[in-house]
HTML snippet that shows the backbone in 3Dmol.js (N, CA, C, O; Angstrom):
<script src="https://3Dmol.org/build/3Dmol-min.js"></script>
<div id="view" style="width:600px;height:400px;position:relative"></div>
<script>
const pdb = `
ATOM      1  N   UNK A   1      -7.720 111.797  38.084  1.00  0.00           N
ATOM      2  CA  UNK A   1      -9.044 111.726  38.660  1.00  0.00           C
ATOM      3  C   UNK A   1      -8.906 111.788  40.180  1.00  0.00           C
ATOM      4  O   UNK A   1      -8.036 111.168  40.791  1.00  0.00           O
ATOM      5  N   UNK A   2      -9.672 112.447  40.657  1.00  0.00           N
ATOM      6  CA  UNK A   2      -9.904 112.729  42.500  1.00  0.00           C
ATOM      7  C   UNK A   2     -10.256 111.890  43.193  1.00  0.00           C
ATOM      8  O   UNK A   2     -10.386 110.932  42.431  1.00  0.00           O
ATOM      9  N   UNK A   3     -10.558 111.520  44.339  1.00  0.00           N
ATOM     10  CA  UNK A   3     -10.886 110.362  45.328  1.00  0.00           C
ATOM     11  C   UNK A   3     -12.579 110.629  44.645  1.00  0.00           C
ATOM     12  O   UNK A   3     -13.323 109.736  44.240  1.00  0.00           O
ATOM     13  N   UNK A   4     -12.885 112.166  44.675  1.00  0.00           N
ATOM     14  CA  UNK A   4     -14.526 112.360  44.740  1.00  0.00           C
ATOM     15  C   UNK A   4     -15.006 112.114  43.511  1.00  0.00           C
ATOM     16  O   UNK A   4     -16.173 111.753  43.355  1.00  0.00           O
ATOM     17  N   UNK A   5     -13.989 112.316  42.295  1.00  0.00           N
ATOM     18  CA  UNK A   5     -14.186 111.741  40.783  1.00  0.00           C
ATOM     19  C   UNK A   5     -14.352 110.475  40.455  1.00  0.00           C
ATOM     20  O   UNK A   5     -14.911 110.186  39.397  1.00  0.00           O
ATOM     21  N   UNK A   6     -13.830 109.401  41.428  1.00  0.00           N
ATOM     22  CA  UNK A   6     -14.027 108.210  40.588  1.00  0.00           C
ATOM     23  C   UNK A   6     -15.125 107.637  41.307  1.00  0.00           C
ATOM     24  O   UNK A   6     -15.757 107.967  42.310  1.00  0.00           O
ATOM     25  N   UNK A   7     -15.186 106.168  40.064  1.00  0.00           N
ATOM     26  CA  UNK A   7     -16.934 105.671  40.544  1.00  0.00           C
ATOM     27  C   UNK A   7     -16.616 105.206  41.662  1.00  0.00           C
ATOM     28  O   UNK A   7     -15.428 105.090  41.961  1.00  0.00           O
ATOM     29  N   UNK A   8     -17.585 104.854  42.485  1.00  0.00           N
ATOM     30  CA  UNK A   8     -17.996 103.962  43.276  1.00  0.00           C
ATOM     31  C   UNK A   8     -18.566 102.445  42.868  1.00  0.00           C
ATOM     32  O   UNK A   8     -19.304 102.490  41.883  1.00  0.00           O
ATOM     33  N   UNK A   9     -18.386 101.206  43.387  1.00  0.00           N
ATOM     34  CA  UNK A   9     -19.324 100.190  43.278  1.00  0.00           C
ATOM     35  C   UNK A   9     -19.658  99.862  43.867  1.00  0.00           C
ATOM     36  O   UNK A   9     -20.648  99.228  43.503  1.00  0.00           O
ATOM     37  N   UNK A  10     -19.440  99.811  45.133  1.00  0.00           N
ATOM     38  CA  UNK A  10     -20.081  99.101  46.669  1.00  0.00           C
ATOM     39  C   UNK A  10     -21.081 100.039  46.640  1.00  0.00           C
ATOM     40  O   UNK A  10     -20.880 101.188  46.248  1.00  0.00           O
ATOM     41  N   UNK A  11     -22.426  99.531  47.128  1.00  0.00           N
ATOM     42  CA  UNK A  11     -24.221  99.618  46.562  1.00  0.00           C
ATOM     43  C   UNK A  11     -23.763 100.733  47.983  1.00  0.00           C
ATOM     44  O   UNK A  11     -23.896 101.907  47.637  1.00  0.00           O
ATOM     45  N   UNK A  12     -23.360 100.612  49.180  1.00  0.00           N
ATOM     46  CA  UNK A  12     -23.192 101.279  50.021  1.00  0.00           C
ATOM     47  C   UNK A  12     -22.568 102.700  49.839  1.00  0.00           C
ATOM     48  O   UNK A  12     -23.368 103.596  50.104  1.00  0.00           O
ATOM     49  N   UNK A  13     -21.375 103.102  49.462  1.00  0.00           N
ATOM     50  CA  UNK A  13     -20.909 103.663  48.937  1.00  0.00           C
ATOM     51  C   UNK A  13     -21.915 104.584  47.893  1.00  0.00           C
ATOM     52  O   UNK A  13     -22.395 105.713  47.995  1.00  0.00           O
ATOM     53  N   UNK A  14     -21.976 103.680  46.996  1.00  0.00           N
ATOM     54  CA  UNK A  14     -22.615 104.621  46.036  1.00  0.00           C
ATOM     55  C   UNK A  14     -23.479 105.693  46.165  1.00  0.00           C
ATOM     56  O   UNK A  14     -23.533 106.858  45.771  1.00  0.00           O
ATOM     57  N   UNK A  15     -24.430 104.603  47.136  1.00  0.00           N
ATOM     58  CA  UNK A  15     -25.643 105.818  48.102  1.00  0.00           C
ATOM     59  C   UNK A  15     -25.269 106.879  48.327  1.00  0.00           C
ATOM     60  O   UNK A  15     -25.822 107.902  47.924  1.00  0.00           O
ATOM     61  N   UNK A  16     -23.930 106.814  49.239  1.00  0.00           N
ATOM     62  CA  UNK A  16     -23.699 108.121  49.845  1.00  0.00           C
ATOM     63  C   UNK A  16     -23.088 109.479  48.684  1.00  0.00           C
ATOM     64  O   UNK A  16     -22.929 110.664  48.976  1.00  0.00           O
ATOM     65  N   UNK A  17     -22.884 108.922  47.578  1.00  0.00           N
ATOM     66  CA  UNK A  17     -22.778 109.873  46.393  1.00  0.00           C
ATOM     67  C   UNK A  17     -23.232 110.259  45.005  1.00  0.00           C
ATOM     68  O   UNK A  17     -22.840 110.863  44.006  1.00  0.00           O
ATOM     69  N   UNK A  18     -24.623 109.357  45.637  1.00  0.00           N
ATOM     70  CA  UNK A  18     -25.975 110.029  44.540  1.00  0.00           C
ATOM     71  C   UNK A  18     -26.183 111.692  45.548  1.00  0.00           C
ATOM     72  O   UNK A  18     -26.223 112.188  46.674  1.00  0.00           O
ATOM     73  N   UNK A  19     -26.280 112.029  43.645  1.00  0.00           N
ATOM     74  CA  UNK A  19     -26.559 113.678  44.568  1.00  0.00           C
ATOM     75  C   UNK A  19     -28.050 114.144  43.215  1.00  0.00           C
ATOM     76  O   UNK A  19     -28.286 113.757  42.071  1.00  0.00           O
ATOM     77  N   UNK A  20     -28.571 114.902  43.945  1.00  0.00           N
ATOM     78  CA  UNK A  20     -29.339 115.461  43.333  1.00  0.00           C
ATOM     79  C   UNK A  20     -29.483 115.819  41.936  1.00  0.00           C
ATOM     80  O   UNK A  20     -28.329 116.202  41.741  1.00  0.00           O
ATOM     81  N   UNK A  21     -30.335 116.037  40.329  1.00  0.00           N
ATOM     82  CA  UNK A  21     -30.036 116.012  39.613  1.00  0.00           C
ATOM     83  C   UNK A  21     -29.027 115.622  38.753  1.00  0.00           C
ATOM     84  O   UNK A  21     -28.626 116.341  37.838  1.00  0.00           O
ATOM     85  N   UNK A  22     -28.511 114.305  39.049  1.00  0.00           N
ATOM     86  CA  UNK A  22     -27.605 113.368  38.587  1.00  0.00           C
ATOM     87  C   UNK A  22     -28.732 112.838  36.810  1.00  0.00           C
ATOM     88  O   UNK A  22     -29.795 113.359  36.471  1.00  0.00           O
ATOM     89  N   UNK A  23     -28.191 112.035  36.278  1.00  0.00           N
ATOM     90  CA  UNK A  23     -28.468 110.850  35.587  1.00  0.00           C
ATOM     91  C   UNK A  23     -28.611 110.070  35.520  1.00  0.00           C
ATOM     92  O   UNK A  23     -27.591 109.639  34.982  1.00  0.00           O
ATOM     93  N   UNK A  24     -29.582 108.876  35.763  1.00  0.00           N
ATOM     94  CA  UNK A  24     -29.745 107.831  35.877  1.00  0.00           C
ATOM     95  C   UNK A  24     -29.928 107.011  34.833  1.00  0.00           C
ATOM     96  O   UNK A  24     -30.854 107.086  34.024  1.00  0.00           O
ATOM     97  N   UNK A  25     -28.781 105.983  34.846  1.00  0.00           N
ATOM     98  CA  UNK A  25     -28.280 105.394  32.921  1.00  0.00           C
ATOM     99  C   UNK A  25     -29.085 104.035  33.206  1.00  0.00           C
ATOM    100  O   UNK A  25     -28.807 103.503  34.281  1.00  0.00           O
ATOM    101  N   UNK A  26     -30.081 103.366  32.369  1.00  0.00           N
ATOM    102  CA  UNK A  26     -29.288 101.957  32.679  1.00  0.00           C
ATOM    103  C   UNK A  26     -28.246 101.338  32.063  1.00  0.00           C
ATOM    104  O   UNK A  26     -27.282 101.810  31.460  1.00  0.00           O
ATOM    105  N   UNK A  27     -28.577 100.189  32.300  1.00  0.00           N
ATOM    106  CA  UNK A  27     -26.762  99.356  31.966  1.00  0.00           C
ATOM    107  C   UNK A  27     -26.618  99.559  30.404  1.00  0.00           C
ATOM    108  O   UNK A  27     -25.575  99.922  29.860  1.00  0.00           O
ATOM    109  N   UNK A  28     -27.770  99.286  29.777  1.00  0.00           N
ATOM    110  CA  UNK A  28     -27.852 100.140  27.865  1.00  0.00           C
ATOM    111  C   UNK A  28     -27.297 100.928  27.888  1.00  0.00           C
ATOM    112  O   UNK A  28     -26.556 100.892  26.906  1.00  0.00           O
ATOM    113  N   UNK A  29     -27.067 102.100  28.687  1.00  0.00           N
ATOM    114  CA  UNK A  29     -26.702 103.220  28.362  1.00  0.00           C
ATOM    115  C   UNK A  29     -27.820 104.297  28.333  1.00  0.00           C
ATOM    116  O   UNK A  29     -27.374 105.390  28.681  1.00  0.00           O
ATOM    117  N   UNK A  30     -29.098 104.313  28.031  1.00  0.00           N
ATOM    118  CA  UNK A  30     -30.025 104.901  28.203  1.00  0.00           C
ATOM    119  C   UNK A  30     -30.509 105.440  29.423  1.00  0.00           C
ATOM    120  O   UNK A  30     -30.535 104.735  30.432  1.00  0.00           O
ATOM    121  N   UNK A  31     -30.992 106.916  29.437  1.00  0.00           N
ATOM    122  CA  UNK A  31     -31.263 107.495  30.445  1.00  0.00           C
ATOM    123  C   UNK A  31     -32.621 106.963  31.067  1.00  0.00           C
ATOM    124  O   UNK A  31     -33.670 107.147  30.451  1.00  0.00           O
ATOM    125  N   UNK A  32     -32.606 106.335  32.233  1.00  0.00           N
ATOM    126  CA  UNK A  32     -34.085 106.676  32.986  1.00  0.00           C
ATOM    127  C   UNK A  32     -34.681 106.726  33.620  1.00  0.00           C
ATOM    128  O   UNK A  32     -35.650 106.132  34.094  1.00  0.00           O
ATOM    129  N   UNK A  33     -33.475 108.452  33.843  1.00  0.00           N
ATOM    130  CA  UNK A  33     -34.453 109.362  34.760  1.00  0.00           C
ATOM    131  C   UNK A  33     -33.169 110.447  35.574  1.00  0.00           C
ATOM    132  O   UNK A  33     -31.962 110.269  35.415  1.00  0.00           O
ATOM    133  N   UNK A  34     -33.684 111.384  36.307  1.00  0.00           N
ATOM    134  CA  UNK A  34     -33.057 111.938  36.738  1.00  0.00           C
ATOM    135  C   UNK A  34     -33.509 112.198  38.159  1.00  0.00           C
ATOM    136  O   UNK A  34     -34.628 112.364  38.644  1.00  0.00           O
ATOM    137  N   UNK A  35     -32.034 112.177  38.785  1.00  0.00           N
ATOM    138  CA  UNK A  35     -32.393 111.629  40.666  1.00  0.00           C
ATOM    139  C   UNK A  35     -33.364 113.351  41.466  1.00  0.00           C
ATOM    140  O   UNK A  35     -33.040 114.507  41.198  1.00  0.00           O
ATOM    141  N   UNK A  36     -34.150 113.060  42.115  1.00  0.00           N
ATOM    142  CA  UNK A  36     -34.825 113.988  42.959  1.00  0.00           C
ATOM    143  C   UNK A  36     -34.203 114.038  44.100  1.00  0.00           C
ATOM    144  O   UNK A  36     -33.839 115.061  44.679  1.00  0.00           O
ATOM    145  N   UNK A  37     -34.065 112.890  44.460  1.00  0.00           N
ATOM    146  CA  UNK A  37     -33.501 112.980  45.516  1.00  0.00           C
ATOM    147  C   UNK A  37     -33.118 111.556  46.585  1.00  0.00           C
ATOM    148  O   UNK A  37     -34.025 110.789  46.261  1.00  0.00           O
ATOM    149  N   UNK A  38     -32.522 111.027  47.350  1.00  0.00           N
ATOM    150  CA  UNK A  38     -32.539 110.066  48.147  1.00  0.00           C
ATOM    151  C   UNK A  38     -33.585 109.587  49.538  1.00  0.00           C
ATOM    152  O   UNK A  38     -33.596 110.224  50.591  1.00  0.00           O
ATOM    153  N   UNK A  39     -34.230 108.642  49.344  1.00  0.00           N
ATOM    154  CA  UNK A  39     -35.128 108.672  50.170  1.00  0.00           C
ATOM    155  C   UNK A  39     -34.880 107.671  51.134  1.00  0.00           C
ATOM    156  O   UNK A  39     -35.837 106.937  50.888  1.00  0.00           O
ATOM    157  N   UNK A  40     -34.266 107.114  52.070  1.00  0.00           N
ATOM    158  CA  UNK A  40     -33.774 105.954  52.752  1.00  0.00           C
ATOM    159  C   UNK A  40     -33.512 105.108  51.408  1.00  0.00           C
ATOM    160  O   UNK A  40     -33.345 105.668  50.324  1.00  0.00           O
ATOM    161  N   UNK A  41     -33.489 103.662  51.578  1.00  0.00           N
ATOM    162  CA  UNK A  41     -33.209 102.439  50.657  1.00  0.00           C
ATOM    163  C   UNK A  41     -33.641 103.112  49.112  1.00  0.00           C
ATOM    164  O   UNK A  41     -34.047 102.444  48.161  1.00  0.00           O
ATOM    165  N   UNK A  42     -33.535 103.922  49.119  1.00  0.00           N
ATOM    166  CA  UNK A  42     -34.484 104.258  47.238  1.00  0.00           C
ATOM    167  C   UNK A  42     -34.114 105.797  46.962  1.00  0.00           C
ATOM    168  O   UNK A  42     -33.581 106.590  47.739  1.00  0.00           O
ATOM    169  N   UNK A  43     -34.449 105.956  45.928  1.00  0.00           N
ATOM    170  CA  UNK A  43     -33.877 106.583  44.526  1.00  0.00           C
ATOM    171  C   UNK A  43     -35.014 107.472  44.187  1.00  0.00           C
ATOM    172  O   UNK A  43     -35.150 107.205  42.994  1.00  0.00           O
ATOM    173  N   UNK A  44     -35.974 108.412  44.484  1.00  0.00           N
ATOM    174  CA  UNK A  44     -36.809 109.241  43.770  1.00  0.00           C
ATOM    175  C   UNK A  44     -36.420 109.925  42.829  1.00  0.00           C
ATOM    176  O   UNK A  44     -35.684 110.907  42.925  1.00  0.00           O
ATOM    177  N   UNK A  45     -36.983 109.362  41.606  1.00  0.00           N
ATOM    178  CA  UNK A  45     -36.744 110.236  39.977  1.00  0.00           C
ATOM    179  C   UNK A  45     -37.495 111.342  40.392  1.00  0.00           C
ATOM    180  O   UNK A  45     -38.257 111.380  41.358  1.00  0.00           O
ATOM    181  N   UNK A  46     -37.218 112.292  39.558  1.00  0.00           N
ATOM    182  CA  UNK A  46     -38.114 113.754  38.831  1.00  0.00           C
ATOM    183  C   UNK A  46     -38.740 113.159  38.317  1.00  0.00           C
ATOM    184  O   UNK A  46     -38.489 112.026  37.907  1.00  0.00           O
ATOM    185  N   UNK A  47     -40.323 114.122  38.123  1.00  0.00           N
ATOM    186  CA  UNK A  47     -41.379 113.875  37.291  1.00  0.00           C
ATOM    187  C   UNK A  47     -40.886 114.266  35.886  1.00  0.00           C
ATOM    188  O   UNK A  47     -41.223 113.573  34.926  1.00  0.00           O
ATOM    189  N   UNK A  48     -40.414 114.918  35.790  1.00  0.00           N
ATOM    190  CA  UNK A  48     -39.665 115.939  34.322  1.00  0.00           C
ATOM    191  C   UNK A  48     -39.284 115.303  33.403  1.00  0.00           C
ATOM    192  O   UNK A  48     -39.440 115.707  32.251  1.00  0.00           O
ATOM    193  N   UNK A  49     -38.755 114.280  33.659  1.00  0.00           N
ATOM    194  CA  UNK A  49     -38.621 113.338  32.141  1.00  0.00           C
ATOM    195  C   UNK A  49     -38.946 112.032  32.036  1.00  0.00           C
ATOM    196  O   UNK A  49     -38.377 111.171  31.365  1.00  0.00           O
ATOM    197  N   UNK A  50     -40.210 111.897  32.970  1.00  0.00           N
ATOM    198  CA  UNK A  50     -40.732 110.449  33.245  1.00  0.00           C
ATOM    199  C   UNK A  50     -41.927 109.907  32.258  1.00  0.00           C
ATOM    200  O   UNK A  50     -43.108 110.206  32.433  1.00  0.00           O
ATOM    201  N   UNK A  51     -41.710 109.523  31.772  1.00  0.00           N
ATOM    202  CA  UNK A  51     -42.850 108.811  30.513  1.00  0.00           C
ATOM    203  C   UNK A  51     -44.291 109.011  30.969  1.00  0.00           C
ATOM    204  O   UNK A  51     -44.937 109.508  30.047  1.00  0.00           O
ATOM    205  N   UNK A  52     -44.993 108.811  32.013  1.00  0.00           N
ATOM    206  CA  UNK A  52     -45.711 109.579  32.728  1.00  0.00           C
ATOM    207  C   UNK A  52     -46.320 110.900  33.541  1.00  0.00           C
ATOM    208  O   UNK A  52     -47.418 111.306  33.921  1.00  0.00           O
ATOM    209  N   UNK A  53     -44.938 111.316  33.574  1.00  0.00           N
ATOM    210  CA  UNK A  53     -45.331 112.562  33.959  1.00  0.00           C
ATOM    211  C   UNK A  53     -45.384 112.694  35.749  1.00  0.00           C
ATOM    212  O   UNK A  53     -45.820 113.636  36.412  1.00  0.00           O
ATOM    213  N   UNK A  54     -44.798 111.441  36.209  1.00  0.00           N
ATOM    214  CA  UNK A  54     -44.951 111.063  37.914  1.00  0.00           C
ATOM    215  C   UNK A  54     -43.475 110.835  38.261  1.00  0.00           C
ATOM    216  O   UNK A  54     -42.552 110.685  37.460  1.00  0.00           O
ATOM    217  N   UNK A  55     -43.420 110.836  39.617  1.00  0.00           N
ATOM    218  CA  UNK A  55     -42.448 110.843  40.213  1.00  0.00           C
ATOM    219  C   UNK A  55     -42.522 109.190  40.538  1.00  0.00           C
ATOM    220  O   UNK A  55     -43.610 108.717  40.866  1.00  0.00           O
ATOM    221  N   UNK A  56     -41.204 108.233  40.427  1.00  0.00           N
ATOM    222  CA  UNK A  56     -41.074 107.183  40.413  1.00  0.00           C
ATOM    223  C   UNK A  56     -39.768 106.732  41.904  1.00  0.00           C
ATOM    224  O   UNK A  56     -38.894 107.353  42.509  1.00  0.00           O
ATOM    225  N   UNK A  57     -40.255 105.523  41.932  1.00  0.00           N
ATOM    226  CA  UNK A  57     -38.578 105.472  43.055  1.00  0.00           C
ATOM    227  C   UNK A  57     -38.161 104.171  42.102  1.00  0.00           C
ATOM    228  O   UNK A  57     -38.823 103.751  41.154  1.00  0.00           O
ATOM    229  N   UNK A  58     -36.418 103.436  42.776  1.00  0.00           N
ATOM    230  CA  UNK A  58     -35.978 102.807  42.192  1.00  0.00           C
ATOM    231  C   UNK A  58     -35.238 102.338  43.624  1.00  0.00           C
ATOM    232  O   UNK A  58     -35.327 102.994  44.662  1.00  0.00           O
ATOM    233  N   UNK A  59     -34.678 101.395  43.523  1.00  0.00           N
ATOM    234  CA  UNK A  59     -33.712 100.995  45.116  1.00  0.00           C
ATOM    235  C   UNK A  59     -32.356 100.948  44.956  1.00  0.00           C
ATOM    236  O   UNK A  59     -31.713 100.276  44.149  1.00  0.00           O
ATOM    237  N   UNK A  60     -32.012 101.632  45.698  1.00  0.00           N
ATOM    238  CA  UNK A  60     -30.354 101.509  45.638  1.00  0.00           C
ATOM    239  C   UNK A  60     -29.607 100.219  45.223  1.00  0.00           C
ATOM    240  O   UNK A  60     -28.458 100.180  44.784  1.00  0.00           O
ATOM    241  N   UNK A  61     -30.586  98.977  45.467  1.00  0.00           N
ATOM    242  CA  UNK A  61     -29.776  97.863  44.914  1.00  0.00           C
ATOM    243  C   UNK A  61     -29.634  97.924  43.322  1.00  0.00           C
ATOM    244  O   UNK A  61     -28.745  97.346  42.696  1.00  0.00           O
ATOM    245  N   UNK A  62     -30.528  98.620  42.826  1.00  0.00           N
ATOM    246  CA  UNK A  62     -30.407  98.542  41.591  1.00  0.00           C
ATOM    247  C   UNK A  62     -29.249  99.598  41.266  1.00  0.00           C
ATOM    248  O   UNK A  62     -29.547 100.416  40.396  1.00  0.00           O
ATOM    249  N   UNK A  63     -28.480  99.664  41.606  1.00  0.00           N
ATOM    250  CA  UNK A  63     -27.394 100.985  41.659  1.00  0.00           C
ATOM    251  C   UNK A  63     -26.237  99.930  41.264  1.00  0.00           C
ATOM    252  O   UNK A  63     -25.998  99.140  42.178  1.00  0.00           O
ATOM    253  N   UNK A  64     -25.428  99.742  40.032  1.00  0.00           N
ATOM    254  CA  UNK A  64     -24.092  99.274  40.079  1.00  0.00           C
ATOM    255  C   UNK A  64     -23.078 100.340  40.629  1.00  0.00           C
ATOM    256  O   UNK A  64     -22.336 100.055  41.568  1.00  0.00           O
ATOM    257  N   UNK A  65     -23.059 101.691  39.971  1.00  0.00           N
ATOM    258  CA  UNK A  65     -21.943 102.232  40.244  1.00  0.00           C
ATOM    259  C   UNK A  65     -22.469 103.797  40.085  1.00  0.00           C
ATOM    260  O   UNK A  65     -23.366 104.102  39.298  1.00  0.00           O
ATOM    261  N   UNK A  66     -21.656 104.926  41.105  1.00  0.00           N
ATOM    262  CA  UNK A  66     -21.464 106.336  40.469  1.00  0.00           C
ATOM    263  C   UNK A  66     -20.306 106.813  40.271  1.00  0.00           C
ATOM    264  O   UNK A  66     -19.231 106.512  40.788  1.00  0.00           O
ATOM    265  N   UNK A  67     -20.688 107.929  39.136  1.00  0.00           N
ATOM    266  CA  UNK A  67     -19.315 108.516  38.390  1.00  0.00           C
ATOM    267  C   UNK A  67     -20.257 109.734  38.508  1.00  0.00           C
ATOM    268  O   UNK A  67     -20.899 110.038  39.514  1.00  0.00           O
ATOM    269  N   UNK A  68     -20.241 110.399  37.301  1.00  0.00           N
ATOM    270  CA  UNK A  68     -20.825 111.843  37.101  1.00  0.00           C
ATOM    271  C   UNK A  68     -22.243 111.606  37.130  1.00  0.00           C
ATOM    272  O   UNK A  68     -23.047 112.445  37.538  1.00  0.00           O
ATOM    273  N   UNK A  69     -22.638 110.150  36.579  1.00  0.00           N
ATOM    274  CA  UNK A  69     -24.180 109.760  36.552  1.00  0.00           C
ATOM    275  C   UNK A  69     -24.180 108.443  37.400  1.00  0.00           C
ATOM    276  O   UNK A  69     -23.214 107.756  37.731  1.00  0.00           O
ATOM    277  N   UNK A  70     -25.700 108.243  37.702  1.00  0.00           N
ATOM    278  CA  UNK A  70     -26.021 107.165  38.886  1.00  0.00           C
ATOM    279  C   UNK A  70     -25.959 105.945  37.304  1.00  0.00           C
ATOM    280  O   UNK A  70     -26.687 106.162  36.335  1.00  0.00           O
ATOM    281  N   UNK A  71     -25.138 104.939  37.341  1.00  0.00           N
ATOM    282  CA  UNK A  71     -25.139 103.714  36.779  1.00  0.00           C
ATOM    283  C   UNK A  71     -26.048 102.495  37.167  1.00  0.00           C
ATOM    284  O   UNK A  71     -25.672 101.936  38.197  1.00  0.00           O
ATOM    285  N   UNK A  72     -27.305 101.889  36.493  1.00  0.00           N
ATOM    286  CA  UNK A  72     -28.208 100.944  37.557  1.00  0.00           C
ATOM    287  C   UNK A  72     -27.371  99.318  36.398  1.00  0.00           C
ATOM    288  O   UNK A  72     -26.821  99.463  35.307  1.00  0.00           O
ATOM    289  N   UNK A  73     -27.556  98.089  37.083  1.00  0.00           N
ATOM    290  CA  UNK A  73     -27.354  97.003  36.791  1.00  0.00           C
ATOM    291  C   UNK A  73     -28.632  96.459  36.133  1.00  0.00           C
ATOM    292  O   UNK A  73     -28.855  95.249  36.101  1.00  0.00           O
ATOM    293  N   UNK A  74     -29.516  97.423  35.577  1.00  0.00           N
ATOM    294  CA  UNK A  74     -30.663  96.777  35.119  1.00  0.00           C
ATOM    295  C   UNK A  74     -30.999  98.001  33.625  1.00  0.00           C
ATOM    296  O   UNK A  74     -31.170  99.219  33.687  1.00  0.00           O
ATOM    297  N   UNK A  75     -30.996  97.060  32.352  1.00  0.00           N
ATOM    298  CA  UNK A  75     -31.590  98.111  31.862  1.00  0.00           C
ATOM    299  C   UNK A  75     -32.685  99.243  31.761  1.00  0.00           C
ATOM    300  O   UNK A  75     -33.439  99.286  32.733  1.00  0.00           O
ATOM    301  N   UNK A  76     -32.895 100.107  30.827  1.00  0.00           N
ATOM    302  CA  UNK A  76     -33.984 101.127  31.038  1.00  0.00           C
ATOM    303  C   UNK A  76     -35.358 100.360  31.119  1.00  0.00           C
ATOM    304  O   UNK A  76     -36.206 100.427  32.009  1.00  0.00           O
ATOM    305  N   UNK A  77     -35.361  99.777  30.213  1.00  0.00           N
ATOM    306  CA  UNK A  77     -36.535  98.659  30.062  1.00  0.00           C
ATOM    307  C   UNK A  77     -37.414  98.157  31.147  1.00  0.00           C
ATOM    308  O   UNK A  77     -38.606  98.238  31.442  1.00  0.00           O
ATOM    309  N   UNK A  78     -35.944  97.403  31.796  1.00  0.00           N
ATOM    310  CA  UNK A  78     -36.043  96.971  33.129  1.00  0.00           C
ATOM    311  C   UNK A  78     -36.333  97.970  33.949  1.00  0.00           C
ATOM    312  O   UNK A  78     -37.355  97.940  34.634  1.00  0.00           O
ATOM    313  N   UNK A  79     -35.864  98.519  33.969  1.00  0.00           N
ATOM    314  CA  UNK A  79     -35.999  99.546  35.255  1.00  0.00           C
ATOM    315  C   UNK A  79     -37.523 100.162  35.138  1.00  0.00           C
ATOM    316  O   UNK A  79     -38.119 100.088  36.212  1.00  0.00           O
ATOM    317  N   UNK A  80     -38.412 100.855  33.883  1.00  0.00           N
ATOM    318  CA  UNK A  80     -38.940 101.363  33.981  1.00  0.00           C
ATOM    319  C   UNK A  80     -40.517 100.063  33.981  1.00  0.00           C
ATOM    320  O   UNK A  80     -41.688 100.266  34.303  1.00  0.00           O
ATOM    321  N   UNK A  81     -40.020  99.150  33.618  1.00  0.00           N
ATOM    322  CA  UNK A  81     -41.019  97.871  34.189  1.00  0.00           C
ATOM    323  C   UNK A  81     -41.500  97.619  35.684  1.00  0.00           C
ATOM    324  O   UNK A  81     -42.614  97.288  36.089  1.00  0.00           O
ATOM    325  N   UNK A  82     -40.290  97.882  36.404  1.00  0.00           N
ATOM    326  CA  UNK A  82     -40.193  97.362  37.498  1.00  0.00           C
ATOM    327  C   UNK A  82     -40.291  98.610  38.857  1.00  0.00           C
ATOM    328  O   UNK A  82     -40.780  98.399  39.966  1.00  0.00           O
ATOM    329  N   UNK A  83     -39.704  99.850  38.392  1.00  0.00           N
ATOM    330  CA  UNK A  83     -40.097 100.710  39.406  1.00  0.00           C
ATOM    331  C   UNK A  83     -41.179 101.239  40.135  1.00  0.00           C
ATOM    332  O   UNK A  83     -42.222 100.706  39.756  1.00  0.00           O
ATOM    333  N   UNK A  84     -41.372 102.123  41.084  1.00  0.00           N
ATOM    334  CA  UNK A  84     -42.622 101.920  41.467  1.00  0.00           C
ATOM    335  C   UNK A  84     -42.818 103.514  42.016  1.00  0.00           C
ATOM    336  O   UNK A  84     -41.992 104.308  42.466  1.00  0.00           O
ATOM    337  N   UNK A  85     -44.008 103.608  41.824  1.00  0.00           N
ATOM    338  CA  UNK A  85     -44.861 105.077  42.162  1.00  0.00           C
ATOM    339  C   UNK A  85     -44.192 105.841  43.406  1.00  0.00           C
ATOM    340  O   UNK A  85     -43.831 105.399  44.496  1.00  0.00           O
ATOM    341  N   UNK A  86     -44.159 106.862  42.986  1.00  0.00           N
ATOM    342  CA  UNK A  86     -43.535 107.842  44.438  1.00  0.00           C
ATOM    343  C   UNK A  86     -44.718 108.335  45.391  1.00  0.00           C
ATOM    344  O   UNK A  86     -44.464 108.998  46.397  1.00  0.00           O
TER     345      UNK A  86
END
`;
const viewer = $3Dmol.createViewer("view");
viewer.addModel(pdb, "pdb");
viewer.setStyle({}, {cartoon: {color: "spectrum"}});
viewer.zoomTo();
viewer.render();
</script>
């Protein structure tokens, strides 16, 4: 595995290697959502596979780790309770 292959866990770090159309797991394992893009402190999902049909943000704190997909410390559940309108 490459320096650029393995995860990250420092919330800092990680930021800097969310990339665009990633995966966003929660800690279940369940997808939810896929990254648009980075917006300062936060996470804009795509509308494209959002239970709504809207573009959502999420905060980098909720970020445990990246690998090939953005990993959050909160399940989908959670996450999609708690996120908030783009």
């Amino acid at each position: 595995m490459t320096p650029d292959q393995s995860a990250t866990s420092s919330t800092g770090n990680a930021a800097a290697n969310i990339r665009e159309h990633m995966d966003v797991l929660g800690s279940c394992g369940n997808k939810v959502g896929i990254v648009d893009h980075v917006e300062g402190d936060t996470i804009r999902l795509t509308k494209r596979e959002s239970p709504d049909g809207q573009h959502h943000r999420i905060p980098i704190s909720w970020v445990d780790r990246v690998d090939e997909h953005v990993h959050l410390n909160l399940n989908h559940k959670q996450a999609q309770e708690q996120w908030q309108p783009a």
